[in-house]
MIFI-298913 format. One record per residue (C-alpha): residue number from 1; residue in three letters; y, z, x. Coordinates in steps of 0.25 Angstrom, whole numbers, plus 5000, padded with zeros to 4 digits. Example, Ala and Ser with C-alpha at 12.3 -4.5 7.8 and 13.67 -1.06 7.14 Angstrom:
<tormars>
+-------+--------+------+------+------+
: vexse : vexkol :   py :   pz :   px :
+-------+--------+------+------+------+
:     1 :    ALA : 4982 : 5031 : 5049 :
:     2 :    SER : 4996 : 5029 : 5055 :
+-------+--------+------+------+------+
</tormars>
This chain:
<tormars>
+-------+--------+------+------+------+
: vexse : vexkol :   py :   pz :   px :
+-------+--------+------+------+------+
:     1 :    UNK : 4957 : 5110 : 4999 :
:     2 :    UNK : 4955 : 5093 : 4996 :
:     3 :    UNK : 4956 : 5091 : 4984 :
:     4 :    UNK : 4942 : 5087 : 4975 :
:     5 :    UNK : 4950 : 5075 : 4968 :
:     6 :    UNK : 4957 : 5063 : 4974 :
:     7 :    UNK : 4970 : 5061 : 4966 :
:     8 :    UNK : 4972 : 5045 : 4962 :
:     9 :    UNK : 4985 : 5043 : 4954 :
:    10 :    UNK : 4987 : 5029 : 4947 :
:    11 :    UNK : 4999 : 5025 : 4943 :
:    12 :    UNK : 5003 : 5014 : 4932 :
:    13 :    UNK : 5016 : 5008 : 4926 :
:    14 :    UNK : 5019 : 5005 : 4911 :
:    15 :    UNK : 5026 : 4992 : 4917 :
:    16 :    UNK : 5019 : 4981 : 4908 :
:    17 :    UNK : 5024 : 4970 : 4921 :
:    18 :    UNK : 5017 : 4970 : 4934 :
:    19 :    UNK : 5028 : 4961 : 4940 :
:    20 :    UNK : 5038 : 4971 : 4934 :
:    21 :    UNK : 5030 : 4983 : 4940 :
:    22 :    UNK : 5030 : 4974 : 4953 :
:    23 :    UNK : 5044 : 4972 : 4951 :
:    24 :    UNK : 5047 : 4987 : 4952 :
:    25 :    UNK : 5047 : 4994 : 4964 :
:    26 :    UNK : 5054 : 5007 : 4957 :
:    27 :    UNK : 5042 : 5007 : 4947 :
:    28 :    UNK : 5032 : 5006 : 4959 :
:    29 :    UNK : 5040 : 5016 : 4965 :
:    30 :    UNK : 5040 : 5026 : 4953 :
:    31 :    UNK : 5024 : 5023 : 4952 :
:    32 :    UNK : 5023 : 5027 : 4967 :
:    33 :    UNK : 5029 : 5040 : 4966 :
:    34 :    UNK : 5022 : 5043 : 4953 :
:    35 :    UNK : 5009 : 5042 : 4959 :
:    36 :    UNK : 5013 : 5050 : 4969 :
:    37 :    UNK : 5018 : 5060 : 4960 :
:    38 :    UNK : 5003 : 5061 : 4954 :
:    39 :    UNK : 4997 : 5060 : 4967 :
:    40 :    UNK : 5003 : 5072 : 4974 :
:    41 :    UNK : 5008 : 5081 : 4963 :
:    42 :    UNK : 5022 : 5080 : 4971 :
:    43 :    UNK : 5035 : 5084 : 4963 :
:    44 :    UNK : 5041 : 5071 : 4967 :
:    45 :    UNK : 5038 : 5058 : 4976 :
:    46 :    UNK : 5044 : 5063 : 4990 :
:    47 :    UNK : 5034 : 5076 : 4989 :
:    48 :    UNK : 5022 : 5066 : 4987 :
:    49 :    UNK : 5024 : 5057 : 4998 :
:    50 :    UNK : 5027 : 5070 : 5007 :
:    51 :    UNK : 5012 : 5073 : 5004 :
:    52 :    UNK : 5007 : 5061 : 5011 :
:    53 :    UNK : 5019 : 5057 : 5022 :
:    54 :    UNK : 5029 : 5061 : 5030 :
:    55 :    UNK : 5044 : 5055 : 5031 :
:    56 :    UNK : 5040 : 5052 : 5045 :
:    57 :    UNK : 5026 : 5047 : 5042 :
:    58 :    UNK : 5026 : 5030 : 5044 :
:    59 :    UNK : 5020 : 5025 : 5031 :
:    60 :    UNK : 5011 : 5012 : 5030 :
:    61 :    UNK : 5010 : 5006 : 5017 :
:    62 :    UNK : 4997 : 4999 : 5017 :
:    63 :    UNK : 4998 : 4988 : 5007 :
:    64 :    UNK : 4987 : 4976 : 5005 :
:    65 :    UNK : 4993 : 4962 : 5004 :
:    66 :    UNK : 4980 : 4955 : 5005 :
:    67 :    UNK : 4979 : 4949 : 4991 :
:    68 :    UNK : 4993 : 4943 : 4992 :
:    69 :    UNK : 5006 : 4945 : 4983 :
:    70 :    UNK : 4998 : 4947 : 4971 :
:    71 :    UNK : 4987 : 4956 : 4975 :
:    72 :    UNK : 4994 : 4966 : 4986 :
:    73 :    UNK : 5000 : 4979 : 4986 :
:    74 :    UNK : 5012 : 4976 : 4981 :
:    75 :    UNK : 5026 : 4976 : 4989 :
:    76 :    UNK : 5035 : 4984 : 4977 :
:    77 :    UNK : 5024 : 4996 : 4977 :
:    78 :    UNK : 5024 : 4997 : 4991 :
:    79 :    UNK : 5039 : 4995 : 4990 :
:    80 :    UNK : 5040 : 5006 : 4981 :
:    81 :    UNK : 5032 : 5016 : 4990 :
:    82 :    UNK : 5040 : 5013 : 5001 :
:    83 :    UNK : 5053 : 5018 : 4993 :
:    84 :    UNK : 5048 : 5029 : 4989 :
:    85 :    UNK : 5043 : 5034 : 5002 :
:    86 :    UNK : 5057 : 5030 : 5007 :
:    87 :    UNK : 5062 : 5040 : 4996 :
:    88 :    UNK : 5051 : 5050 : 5002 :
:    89 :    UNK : 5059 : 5048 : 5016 :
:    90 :    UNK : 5052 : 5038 : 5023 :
:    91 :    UNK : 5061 : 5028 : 5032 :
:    92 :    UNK : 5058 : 5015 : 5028 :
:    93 :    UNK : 5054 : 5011 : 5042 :
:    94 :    UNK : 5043 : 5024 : 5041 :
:    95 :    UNK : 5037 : 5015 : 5028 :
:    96 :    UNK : 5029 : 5002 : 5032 :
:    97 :    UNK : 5021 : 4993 : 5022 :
:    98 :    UNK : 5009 : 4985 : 5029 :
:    99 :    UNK : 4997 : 4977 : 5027 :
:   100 :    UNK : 4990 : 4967 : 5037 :
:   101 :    UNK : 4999 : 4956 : 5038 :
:   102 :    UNK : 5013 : 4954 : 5036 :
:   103 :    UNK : 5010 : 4941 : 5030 :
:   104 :    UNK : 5002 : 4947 : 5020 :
:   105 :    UNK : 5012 : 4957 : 5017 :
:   106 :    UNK : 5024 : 4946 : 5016 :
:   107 :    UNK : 5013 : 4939 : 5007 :
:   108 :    UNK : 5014 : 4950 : 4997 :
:   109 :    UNK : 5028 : 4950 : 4996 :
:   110 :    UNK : 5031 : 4962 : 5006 :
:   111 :    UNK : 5041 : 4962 : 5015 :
:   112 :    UNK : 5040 : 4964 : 5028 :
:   113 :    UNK : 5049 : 4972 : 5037 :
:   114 :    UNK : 5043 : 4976 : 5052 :
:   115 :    UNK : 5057 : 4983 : 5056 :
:   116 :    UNK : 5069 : 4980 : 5048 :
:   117 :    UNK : 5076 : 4994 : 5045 :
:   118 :    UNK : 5078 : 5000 : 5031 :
:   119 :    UNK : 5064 : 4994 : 5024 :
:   120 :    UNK : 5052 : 4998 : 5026 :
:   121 :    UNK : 5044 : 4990 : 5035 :
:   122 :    UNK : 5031 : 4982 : 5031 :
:   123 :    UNK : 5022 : 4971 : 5038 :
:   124 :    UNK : 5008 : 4969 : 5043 :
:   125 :    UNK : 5000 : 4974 : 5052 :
:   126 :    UNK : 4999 : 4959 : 5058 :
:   127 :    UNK : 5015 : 4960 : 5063 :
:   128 :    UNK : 5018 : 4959 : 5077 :
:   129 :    UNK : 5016 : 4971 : 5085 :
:   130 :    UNK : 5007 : 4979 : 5074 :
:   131 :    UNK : 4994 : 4974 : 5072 :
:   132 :    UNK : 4981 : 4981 : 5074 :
:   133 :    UNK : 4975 : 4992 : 5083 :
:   134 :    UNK : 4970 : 4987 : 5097 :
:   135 :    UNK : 4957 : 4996 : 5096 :
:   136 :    UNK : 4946 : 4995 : 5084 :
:   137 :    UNK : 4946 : 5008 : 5075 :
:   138 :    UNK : 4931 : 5012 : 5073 :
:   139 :    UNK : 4929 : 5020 : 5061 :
:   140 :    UNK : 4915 : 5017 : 5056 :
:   141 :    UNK : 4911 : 5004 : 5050 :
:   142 :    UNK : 4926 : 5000 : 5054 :
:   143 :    UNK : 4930 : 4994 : 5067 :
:   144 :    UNK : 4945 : 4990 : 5067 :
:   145 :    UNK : 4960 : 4989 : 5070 :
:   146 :    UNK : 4968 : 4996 : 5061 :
:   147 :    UNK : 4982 : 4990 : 5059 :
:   148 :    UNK : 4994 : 4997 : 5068 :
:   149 :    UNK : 5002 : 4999 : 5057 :
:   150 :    UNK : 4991 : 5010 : 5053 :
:   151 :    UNK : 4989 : 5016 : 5064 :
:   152 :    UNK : 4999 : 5016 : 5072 :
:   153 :    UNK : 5013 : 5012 : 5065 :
:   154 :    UNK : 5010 : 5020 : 5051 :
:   155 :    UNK : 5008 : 5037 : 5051 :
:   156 :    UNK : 5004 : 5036 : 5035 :
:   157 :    UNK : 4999 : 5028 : 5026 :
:   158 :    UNK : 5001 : 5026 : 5012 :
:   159 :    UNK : 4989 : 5013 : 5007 :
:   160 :    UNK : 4995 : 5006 : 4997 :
:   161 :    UNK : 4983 : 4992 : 4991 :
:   162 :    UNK : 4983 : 4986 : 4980 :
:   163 :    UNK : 4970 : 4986 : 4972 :
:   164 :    UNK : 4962 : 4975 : 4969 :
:   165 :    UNK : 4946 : 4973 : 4969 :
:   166 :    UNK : 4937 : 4966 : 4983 :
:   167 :    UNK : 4927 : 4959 : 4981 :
:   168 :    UNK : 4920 : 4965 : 4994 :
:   169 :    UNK : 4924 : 4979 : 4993 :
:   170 :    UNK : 4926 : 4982 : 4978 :
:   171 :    UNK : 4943 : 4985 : 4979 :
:   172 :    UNK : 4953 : 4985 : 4987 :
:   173 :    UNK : 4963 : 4997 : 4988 :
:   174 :    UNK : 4966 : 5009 : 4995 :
:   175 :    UNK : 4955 : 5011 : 5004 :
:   176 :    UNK : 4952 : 4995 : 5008 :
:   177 :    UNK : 4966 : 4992 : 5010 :
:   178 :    UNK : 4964 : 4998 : 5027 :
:   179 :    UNK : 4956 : 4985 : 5026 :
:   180 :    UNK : 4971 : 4981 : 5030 :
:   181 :    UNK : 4973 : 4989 : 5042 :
:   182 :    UNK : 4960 : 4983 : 5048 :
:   183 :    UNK : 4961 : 4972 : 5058 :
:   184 :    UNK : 4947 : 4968 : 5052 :
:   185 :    UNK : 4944 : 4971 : 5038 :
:   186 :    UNK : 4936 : 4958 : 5037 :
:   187 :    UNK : 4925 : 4966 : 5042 :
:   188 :    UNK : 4923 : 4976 : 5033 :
:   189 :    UNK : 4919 : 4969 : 5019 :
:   190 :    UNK : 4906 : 4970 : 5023 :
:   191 :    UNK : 4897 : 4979 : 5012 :
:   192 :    UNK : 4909 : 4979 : 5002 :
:   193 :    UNK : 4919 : 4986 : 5015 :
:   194 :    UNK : 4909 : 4997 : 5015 :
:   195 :    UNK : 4912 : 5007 : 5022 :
:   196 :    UNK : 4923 : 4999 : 5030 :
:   197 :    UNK : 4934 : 5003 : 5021 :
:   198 :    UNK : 4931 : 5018 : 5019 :
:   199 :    UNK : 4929 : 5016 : 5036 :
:   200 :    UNK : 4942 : 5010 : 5037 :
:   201 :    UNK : 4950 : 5020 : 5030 :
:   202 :    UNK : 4945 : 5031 : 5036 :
:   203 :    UNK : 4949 : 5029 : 5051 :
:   204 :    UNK : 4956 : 5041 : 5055 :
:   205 :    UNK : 4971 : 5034 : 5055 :
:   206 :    UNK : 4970 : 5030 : 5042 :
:   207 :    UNK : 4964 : 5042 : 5038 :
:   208 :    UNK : 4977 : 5051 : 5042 :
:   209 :    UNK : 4988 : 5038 : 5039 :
:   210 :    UNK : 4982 : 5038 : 5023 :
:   211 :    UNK : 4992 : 5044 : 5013 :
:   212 :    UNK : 4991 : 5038 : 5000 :
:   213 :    UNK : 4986 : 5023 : 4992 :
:   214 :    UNK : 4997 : 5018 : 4985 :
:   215 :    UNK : 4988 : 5008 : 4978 :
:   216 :    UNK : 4994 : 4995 : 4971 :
:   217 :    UNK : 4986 : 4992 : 4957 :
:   218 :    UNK : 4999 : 4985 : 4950 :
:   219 :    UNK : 4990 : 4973 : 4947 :
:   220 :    UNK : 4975 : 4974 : 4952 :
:   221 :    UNK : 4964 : 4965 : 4955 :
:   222 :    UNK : 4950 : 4969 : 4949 :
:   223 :    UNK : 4943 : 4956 : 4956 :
:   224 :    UNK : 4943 : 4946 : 4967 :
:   225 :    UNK : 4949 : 4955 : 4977 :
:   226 :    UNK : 4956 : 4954 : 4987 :
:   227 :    UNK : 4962 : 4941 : 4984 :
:   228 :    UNK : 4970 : 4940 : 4973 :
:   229 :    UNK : 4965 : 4934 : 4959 :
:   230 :    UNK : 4977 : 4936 : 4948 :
:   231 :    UNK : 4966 : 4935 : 4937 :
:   232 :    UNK : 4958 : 4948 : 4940 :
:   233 :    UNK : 4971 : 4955 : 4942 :
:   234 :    UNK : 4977 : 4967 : 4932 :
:   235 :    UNK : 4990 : 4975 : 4931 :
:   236 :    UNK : 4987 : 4987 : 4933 :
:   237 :    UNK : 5001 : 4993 : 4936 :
:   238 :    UNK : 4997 : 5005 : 4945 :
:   239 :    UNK : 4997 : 5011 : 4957 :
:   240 :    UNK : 4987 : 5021 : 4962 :
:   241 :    UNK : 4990 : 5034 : 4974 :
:   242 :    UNK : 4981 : 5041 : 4980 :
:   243 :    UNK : 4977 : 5050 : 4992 :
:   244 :    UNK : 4963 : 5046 : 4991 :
:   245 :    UNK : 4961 : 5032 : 4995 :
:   246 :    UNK : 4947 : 5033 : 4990 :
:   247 :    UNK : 4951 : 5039 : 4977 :
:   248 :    UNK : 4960 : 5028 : 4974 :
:   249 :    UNK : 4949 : 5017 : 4977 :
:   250 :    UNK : 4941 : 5024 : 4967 :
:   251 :    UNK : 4950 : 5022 : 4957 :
:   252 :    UNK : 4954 : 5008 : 4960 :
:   253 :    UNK : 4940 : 5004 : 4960 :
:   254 :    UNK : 4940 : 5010 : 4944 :
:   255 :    UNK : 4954 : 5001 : 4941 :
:   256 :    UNK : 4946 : 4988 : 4948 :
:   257 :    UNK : 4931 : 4992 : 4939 :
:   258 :    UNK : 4940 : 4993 : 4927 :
:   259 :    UNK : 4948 : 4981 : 4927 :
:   260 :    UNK : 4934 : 4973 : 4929 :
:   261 :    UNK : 4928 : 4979 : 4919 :
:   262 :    UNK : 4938 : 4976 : 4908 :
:   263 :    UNK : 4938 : 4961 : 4917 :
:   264 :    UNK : 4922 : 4961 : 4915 :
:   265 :    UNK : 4919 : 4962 : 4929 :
:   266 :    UNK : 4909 : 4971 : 4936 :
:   267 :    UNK : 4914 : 4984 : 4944 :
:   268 :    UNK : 4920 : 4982 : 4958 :
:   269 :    UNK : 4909 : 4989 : 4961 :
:   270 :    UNK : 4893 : 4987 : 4959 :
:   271 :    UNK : 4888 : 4998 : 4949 :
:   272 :    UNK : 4903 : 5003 : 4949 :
:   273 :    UNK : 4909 : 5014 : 4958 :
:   274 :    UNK : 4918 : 5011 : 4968 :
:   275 :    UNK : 4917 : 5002 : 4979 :
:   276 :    UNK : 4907 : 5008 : 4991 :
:   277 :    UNK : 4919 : 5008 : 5000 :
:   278 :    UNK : 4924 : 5019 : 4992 :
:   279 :    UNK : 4912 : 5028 : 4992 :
:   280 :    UNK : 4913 : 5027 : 5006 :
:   281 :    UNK : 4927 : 5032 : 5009 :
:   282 :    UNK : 4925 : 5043 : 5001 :
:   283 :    UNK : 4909 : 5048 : 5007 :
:   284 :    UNK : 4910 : 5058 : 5018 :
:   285 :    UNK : 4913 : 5049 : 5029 :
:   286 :    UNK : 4923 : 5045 : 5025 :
:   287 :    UNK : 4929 : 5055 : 5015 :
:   288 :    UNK : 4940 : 5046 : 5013 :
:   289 :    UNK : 4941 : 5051 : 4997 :
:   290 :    UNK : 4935 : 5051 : 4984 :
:   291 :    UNK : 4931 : 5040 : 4973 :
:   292 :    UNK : 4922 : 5046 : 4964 :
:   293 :    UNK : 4932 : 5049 : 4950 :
:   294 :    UNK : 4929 : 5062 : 4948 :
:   295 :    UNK : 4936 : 5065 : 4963 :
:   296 :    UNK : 4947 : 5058 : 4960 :
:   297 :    UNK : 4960 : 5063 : 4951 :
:   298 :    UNK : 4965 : 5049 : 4945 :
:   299 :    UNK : 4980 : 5051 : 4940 :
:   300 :    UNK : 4987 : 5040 : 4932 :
:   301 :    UNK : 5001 : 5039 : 4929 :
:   302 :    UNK : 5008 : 5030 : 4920 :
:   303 :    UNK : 5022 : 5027 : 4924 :
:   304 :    UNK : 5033 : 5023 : 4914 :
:   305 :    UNK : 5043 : 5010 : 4923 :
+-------+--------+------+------+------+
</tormars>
């Protein structure tokens, strides 16, 4: 029987230093696992991945380099993901981080391997021999090619944005980051990206790949999204996991309204609420999840470095 509550866990560090947060892939790693702990209920981190993947499963990491070195998912947390599900018994060649471009992801300071043995691998959908479907995926509003490293050269996948505000659509995270699987997701800001994202997210591969969101909120940016602007930007020192990639967006949205509020700026959203991309995914065609509070289980865990 499904459960009535979408669980969210948020995760946060006594670390007073974002650069020695950063600096810390153990740390990460511990922060990982203890989400994942809360998440699942699992006796230990091995159990709780084995809830969501298989050692023979091919796992994408679905980071989001767009706002550069400063405003991206940051390489050590994906870093720390990796190893722990290398400890779980994924090969490292079974483990690949990607985004759009490998320039985008060299950009942020990843680095990129398409087949050296040992490490994981990591590049862009843009590399030679990869790119995009040859046929248009209709879903809806959505017309589109879906990257191959989706849907054909991944089996799972775990989404793993950073949080930061838009100005067209009200936030960035787990749900918008499909945006860059998407061959065109310039044509989708229309009427605040309503309903392209919930659209887009719900094609059937995506669908049955989605694990998990891994979302990056170590430092967050509460206005002038996407692009980066050091000067709306706080530390927050978290990480948030959830199943519901809904769920999780709802929360985000609550983090973005509370740090303009305390900044003297009005919500991300007219009136308040969440963005309407959000109400969308979770309506009945799209039953993607929840985002009212009541539905959802919020769990935060403070972890001592």
């Amino acid at each position: 029987m499904r459960p009535k509550t979408s669980r969210v866990v948020r995760v946060k560090t006594s670390l007073s230093s974002p650069e020695r947060l950063l600096a810390s892939t153990a740390v990460l790693r511990k922060m990982v696992e203890a989400g994942l702990l809360e998440l699942t209920g699992a006796a230990d981190p091995a159990e709780a991945w084995s809830r969501y993947l298989l050692p023979t499963d091919v796992v994408g990491i679905k980071v989001n380099c767009l706002g550069g070195r400063d405003m991206c998912t940051r390489p050590a947390l994906a870093q720390a993901t990796v190893e722990s599900l290398q400890a779980f018994g994924l090969s490292p060649h079974r483990v690949l981080v990607w985004d759009r471009s490998s320039r985008e992801l060299r950009r942020c300071g990843f680095s990129l391997n398409k087949q050296k043995k040992g490490e994981h691998l990591c590049f862009g959908t843009d590399e030679k021999g990869i790119g995009y479907e040859k046929e248009l995926t209709v879903y809806g509003s959505l017309g589109s090619l879906y990257s191959t490293l989706l849907t054909r050269h991944t089996t799972a996948m775990i989404n793993m944005p950073v949080l930061k505000d838009h100005g067209l659509c009200g936030l960035t995270a787990s749900l918008k980051n499909i945006f860059g699987a998407l061959h065109n997701p310039n044509k989708y800001h229309e009427d605040r990206c309503n309903p392209f994202i919930a659209d887009a997210y719900s094609v059937p591969f995506v669908r049955k790949k989605h694990r998990l969101v891994i979302c990056d909120a170590l430092l967050v940016q509460y206005k002038g999204g996407p692009s980066f602007h050091p000067q709306w930007t706080a530390p927050l020192g978290s990480i948030l996991l959830a199943e519901d990639p809904v769920a999780l967006d709802s929360v985000c949205a609550g983090i973005l309204d509370r740090l303009r509020a305390r900044n003297g700026l009005p919500p991300i959203e007219k009136g308040g609420g969440v963005p309407a991309y959000i109400r969308t995914a979770a309506d009945p065609g799209h039953h993607l999840g929840r985002y009212k509070s009541e539905q959802i289980d919020l769990r935060e865990k403070v972890l001592q470095p």
